[in-house]
C-alpha positions in Angstrom: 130.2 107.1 94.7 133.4 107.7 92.7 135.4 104.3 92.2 138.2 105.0 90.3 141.3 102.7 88.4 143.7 103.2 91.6 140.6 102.3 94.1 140.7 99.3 92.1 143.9 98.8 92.7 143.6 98.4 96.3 140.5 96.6 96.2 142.5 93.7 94.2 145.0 93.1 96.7 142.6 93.1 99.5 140.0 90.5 97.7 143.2 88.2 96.6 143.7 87.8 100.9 140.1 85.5 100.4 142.0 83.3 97.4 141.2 79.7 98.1 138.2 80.0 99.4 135.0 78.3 98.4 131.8 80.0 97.6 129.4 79.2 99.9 126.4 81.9 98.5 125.4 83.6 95.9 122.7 86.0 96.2 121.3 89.5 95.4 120.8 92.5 97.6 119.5 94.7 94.4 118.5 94.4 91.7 122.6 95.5 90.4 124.0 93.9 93.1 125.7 90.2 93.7 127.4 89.4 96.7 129.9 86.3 96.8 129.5 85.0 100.3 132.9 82.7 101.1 133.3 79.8 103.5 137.0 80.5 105.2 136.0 82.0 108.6 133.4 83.9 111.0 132.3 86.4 110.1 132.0 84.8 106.7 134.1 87.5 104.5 131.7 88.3 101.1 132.2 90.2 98.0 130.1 92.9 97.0 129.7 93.8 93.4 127.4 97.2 92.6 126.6 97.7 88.6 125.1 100.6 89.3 125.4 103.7 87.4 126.1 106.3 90.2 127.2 103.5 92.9 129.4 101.1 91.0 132.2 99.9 93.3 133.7 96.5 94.6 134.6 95.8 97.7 134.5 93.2 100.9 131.9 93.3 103.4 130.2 90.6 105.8 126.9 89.8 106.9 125.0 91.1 104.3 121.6 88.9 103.6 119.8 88.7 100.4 116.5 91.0 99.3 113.5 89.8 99.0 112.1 90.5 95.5 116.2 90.7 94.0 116.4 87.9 92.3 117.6 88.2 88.7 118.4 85.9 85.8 122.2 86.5 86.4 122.0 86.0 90.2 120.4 82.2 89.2 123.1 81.5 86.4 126.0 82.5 89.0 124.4 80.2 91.7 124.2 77.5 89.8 128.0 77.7 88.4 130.1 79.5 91.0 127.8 77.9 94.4 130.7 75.6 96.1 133.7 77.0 93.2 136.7 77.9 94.4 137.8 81.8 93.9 141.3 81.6 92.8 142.5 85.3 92.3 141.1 88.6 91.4 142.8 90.5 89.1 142.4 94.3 87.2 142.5 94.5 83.4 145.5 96.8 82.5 145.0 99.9 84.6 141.0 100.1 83.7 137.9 99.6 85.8 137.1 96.2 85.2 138.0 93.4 87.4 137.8 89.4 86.7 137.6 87.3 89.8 138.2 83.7 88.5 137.1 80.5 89.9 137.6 76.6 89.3 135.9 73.3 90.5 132.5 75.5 88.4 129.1 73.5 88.6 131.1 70.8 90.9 132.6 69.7 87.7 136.4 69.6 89.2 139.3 72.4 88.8 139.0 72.0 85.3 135.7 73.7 85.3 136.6 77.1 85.2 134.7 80.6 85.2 135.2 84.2 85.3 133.4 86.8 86.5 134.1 90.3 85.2 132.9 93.4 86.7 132.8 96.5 84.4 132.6 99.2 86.9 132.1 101.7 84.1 129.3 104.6 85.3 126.2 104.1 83.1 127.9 101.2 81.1 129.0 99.3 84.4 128.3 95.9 83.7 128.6 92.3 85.1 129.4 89.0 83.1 130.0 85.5 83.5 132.4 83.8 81.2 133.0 80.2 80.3 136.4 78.3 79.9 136.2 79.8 75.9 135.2 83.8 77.4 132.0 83.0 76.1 129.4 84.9 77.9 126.6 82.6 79.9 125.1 86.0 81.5 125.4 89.3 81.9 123.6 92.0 84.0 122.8 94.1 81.0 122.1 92.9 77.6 124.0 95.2 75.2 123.2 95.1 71.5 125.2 96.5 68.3 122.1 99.1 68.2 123.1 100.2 71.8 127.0 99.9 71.5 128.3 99.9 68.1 131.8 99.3 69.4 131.1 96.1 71.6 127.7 93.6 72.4 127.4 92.0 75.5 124.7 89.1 75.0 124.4 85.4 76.4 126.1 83.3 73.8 128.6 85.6 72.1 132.3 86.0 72.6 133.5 88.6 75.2 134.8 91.4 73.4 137.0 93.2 76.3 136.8 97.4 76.5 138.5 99.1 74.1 141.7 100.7 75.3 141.1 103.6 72.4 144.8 104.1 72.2 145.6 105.3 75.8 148.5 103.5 77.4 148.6 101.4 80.4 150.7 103.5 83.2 151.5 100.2 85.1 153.9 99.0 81.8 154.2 102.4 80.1 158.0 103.9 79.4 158.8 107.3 79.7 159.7 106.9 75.6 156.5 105.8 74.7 155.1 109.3 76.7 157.9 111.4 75.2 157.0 110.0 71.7 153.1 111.7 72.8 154.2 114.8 74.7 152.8 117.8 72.8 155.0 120.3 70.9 152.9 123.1 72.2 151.7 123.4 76.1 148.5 121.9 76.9 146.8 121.5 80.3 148.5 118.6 81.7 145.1 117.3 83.6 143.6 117.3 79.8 146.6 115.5 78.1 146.9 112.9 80.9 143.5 111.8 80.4 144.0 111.3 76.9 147.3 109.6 76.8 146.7 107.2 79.9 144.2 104.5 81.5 142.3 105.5 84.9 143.0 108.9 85.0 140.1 110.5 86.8 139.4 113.3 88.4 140.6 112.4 91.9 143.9 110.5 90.6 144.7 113.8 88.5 144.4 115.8 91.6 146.6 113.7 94.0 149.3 113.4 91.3 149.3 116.9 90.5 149.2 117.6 94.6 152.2 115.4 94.8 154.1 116.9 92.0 153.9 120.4 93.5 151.4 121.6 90.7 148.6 124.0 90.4 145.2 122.3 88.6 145.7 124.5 85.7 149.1 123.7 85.2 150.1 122.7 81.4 152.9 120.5 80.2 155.6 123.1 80.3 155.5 123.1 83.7 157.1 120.1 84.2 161.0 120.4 83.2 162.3 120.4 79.3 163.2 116.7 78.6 162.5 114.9 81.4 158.7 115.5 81.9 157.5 112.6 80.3 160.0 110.2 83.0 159.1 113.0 85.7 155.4 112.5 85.4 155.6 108.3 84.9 157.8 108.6 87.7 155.4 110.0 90.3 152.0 108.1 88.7 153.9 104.8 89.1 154.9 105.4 92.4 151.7 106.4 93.1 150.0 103.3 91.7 152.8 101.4 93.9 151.4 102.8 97.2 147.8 102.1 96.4 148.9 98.1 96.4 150.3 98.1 99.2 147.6 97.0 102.4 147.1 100.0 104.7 144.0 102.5 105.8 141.7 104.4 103.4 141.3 108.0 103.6 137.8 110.0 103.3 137.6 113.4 102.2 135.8 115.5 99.8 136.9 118.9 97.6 134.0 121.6 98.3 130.6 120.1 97.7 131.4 117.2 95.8 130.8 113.8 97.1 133.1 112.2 99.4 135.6 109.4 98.5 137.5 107.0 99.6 140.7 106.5 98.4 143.8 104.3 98.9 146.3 107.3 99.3 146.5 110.7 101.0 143.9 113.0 99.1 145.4 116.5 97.5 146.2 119.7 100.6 142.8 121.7 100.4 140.4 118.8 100.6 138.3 118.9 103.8 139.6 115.5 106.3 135.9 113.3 107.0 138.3 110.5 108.3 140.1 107.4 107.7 139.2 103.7 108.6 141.4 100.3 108.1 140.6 99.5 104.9 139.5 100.7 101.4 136.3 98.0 102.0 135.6 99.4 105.1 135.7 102.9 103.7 133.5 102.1 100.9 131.4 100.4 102.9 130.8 103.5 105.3 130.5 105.6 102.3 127.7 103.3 100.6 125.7 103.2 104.0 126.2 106.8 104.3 124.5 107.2 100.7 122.1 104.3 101.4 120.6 106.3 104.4 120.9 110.1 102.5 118.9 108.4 99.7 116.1 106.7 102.2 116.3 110.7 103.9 115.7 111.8 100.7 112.9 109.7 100.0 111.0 109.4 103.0 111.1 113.0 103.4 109.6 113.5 99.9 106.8 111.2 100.7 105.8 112.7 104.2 106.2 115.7 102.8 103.8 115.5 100.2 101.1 113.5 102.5 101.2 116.2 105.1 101.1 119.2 102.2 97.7 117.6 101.5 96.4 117.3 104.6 97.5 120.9 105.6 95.7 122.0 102.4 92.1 120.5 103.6 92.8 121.5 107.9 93.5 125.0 106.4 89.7 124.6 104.1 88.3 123.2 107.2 89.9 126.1 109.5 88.4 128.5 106.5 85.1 127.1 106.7 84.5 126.7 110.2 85.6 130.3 110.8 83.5 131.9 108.1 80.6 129.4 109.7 81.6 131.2 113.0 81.5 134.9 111.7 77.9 134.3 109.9 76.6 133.1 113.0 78.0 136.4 114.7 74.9 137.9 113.1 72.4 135.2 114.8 70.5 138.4 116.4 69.7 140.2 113.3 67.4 137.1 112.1 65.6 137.4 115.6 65.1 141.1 115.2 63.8 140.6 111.7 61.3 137.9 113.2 60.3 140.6 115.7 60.0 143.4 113.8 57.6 141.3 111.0 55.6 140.1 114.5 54.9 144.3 114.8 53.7 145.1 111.9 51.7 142.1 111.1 48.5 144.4 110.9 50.3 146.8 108.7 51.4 144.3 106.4 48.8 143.2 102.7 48.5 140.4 101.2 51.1 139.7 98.4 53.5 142.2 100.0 57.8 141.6 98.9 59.3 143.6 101.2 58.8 145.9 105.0 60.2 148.8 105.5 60.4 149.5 109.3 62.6 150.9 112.2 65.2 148.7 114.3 64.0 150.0 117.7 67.2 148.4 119.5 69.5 150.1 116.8 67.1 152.9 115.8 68.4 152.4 112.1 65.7 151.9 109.1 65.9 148.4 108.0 64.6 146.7 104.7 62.8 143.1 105.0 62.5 140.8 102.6 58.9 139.1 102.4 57.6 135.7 100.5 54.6 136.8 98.8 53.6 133.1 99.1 53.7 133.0 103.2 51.2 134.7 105.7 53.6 136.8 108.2 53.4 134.7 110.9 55.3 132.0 109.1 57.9 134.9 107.8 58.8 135.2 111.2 59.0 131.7 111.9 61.5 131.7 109.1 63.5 134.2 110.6 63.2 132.7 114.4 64.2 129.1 112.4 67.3 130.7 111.3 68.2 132.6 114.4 68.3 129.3 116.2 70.1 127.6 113.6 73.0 130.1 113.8 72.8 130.3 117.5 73.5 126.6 117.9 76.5 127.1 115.6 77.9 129.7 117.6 77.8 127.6 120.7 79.2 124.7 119.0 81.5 126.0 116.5 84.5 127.6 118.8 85.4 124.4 119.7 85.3 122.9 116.2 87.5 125.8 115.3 89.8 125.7 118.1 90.1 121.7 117.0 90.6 122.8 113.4 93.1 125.5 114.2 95.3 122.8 116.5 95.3 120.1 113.9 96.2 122.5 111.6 99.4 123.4 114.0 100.1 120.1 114.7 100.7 119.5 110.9 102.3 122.5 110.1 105.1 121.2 113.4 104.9 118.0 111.3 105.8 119.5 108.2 108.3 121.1 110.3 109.7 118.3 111.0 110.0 116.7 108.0 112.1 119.9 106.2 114.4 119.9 108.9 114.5 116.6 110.4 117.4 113.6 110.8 116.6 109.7 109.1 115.7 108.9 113.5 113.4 111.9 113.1 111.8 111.3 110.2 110.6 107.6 111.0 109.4 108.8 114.4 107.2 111.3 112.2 106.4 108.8 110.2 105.0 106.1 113.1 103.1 109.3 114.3 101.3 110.1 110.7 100.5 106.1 111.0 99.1 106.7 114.4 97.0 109.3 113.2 95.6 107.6 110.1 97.5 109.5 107.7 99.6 106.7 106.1 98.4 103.5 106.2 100.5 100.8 108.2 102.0 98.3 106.3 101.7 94.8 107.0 105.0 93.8 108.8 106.0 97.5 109.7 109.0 98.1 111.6 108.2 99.9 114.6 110.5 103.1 115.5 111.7 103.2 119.3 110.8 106.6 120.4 112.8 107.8 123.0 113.7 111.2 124.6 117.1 112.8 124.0 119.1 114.4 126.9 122.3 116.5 127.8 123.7 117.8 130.4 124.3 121.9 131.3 127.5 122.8 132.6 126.2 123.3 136.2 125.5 119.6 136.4 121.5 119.5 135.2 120.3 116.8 133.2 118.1 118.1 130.5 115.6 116.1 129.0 113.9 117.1 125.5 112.1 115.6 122.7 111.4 116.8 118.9 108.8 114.5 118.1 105.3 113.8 119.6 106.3 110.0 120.2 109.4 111.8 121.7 107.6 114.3 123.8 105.4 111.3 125.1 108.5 109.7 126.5 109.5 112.8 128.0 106.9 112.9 130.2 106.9 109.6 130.8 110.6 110.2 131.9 109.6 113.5 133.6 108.9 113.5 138.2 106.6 115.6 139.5 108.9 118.2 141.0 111.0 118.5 137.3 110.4 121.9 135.8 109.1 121.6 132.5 109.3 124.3 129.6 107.5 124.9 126.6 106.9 127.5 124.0 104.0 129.5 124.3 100.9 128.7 121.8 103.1 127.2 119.5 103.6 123.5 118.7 107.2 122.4 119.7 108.9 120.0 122.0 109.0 119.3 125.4 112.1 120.3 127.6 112.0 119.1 130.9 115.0 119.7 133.7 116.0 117.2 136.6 115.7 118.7 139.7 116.5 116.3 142.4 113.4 117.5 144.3 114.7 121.1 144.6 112.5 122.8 141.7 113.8 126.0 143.8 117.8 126.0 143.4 117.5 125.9 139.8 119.5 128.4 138.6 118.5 131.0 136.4 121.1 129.8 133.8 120.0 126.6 133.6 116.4 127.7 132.9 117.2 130.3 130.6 119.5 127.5 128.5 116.5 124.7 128.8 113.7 127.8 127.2 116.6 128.1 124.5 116.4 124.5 123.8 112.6 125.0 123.4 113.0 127.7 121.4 115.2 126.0 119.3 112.5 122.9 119.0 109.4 124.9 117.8 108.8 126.5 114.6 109.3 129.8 115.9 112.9 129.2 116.5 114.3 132.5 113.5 111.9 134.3 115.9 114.0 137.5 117.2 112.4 136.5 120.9 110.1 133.7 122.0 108.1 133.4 124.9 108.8 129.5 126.6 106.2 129.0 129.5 107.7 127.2 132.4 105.7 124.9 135.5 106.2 121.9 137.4 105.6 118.7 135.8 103.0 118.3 138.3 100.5 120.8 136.9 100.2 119.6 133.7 97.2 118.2 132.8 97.2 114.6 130.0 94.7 115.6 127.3 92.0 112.5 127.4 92.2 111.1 123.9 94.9 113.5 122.6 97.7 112.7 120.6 101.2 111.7 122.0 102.6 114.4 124.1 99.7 116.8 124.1 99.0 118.3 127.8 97.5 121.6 129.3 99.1 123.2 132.4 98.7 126.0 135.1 100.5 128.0 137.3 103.1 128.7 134.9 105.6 131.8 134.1 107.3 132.9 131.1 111.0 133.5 130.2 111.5 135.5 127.0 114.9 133.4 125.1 116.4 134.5 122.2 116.5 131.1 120.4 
């Protein structure tokens, strides 16, 4: 999340509306996270502080609880001083990302006892620090050492050494002389000397100012007028800075593919809209769920992904094996003509013999036997009648074992399906399903997801159920009445579509089932097919699958519609 100088901005003036109030919690929802929990009114207003590297930020929230497992050694240091301390005012360093929020009455010891807490909202060097009445530090998220920073050391014990301003002036006090006294003799690109010369200028403030100064992104420093630059620029980056104090909505956008923000202005004409909300802590709050849930989507679907890549890998070996079983058993009646023919010829055959030579008198072809010099020829064609009975009982028995192996198989490639294509919803229903089916195990206190079907309406007026899921497809036809029409993609895993029909299966329009076999279409893994054939029967004619998966059904009396999905 990008969390810039004149977010911070904002962010101050919205936290210093809580001054006064006492700290009722202190408490960890990460392991780089502290929330401030504050006793003034319901919902009790809290302060959330990330230290994160790509998710620093500040900003108020409410009803947050802590994480189990979160604890920290700063999270017990600030409980102990600032539990039942009074939060006086929040303030920002110059025009840099760091904020102190500073508190009295520390440890219960009166308002004398004071403490500050700074957040160093810095990308990989974001830190978080408690400092005594001398800006000594009693904690700190991260333990920096000389060997780490040369510049600065952030270690229980030692003086706060603030961040380094390396020369670049604050805009909030700066004077058009002081930027004059910098302004190049030659042009350079303005973004470029900007970021050199002042504090907080990112990438998204340098955008917006530019934006409002009517300039291009590569615009240099002769673009602005001989003289007066310098006071023309200051000018429009302090009024800038003037807006983003003032209390009023936050606006979400991004540029191209880069992450959304929220900011405490209007972004730069170009940038695609995603909304506004009433606050900058509400906005950041949105965007951090929003992140939250992508990263969980990100992760879960790894992990299903990989558990269902294995188990596709051995249904596909057990498909192989179970079909090549099948095809060697095709040639059951060639071991009882071989036990036949041996039968024949037992007076022609001599003792120690290796092989017969003989005629196949149902093919008329010369075939070549194998003999065991060891066994008389009765038990040779014993040998051959054992085998022939061997492979005919796996060609009665393996067809349905391959059928099994070829559905499973399906049913994890739809799976997989799933996973590459599905929603955070979609993901934990596949996710209960692969617990169903034994391929994850359940966890102790696991969090059931409520599987329910999804429904629109077709311009005609027809409710249209459908699911994408098997726990979905279950509660479709648990939803489903006898006389509904239900439509599904020929031999192809998918979900179920079923279409309200009030009892008059027969005044469907062809419209409506033509749009329901899209949906279908659309729901299977043969929805890039150029055309797809949906089948499409009462719900009364289809059959529940005795210990089947969820949503697994056979039907009759069906017709097919050919959709382009």
């Amino acid at each position: 999340m990008t969390y810039d100088s004149l977010m911070l901005r904002r962010m101050v003036a919205e936290i210093n509306e809580l001054a006064g109030a006492r700290v009722q919690r202190v408490f960890p929802t990460s392991r780089q996270e502290i929330v401030l929990e504050l006793a003034l009114r319901a919902p009790l207003p809290q302060i959330v502080i990330n230290v994160s590297a790509d998710a620093g930020r500040v900003h108020r929230d409410d009803g947050r609880e802590p994480a189990p497992g979160a604890d920290t050694p700063l999270a017990d240091v600030l409980r102990r001083h600032l539990r039942g301390a009074t939060m006086l005012s929040a303030r920002q360093v110059q025009f840099d990302r760091v904020l102190c929020l500073d508190f009295a009455n520390a440890e219960g010891m009166g308002p004398g006892a004071r403490r500050t807490l700074v957040a160093e909202i810095m990308g990989r060097l974001s830190n978080l620090l408690l400092l005594d009445e001398r800006d000594f530090i009693l904690e700190c998220s991260r333990h920096v050492t000389t060997r780490v920073n040369r510049v600065r050391e952030s270690l229980p014990g030692e003086a706060y050494a603030a961040v380094p301003d390396f020369g670049k002036l604050d805009p909030t006090t700066a004077t058009a002389a002081a930027l004059a006294a910098r302004w190049p003799a030659e042009p350079a690109l303005l973004t470029v000397w900007v970021r050199q010369t002042l504090q907080g200028a990112s990438d998204v403030l340098l955008a917006v100012l530019l934006d409002r100064l009517g300039l291009p992104d590569d615009a240099t420093t002769a673009a602005l007028a001989e003289g007066t630059g310098p006071a023309q620029l200051l000018s429009a980056l302090q009024a800038l800075i003037a807006a983003a104090e003032q209390p009023g909505p936050a606006h979400v956008g991004r540029r191209g593919r880069q992450r959304a923000v929220a900011y405490p202005v209007a972004l730069p004409h170009g940038w695609e809209v995603l909304g506004k909300e009433g606050s900058l802590s509400a906005a950041c709050r949105s965007l951090a769920h929003r992140a939250a849930e992508a990263a969980e989507l990100r992760q879960l679907r790894e992990r299903l992904a990989g558990v269902l890549r294995a188990a596709l890998e051995k249904a596909r070996r057990r498909e192989n094996e179970r079909a090549a079983a099948l095809a060697k058993a095709e040639r059951a009646d060639e071991w009882r003509r071989r036990g036949e023919i041996i039968l024949a010829h037992v007076w022609a055959l001599q003792p120690g013999q290796s092989e017969l030579v003989a005629e196949d008198w149902e093919s008329g072809a010369e075939v070549t036997i194998p003999l065991d010099p060891r066994q008389t020829p009765q038990e040779q064609a014993q040998e051959q009648f054992r085998r022939y009975k061997k492979l005919q009982r796996v060609r009665e028995r393996v067809p349905a074992l391959l059928a099994q192996a070829r559905s499973e198989r399906q049913e994890l490639e739809d799976l997989l399906d799933q996973v590459a294509e599905g929603e955070l919803r979609d993901l934990r229903l596949v996710e209960e399903e692969m617990t169903g089916r034994g391929l994850l195990k359940a966890p102790r206190r696991r969090p059931t997801a409520k599987a329910d079907y999804r429904s629109t309406e077709t311009p005609e007026g027809y409710a249209v159920l459908y699911g994408r899921s098997a726990l979905e497809n279950a509660a479709v036809l648990r939803a489903a009445r006898p006389d509904d029409l239900w439509l599904h993609v020929q031999g192809c895993p998918g979900g179920h579509v079923v279409i309200r029909t009030n009892n008059r299966p027969d005044e469907v329009p062809q419209s409506v089932l033509m749009e329901a076999a899209r949906l279908a279409a659309r729901q299977s893994r043969r929805r890039r097919d150029t055309v797809v054939e949906v089948d499409v029967t009462l719900v009364k004619y289809l059959q529940h699958m005795r210990h089947a998966p969820p949503g697994h059904v056979v039907y009759r009396e069906f017709k097919t519609l050919l959709v382009k999905p």
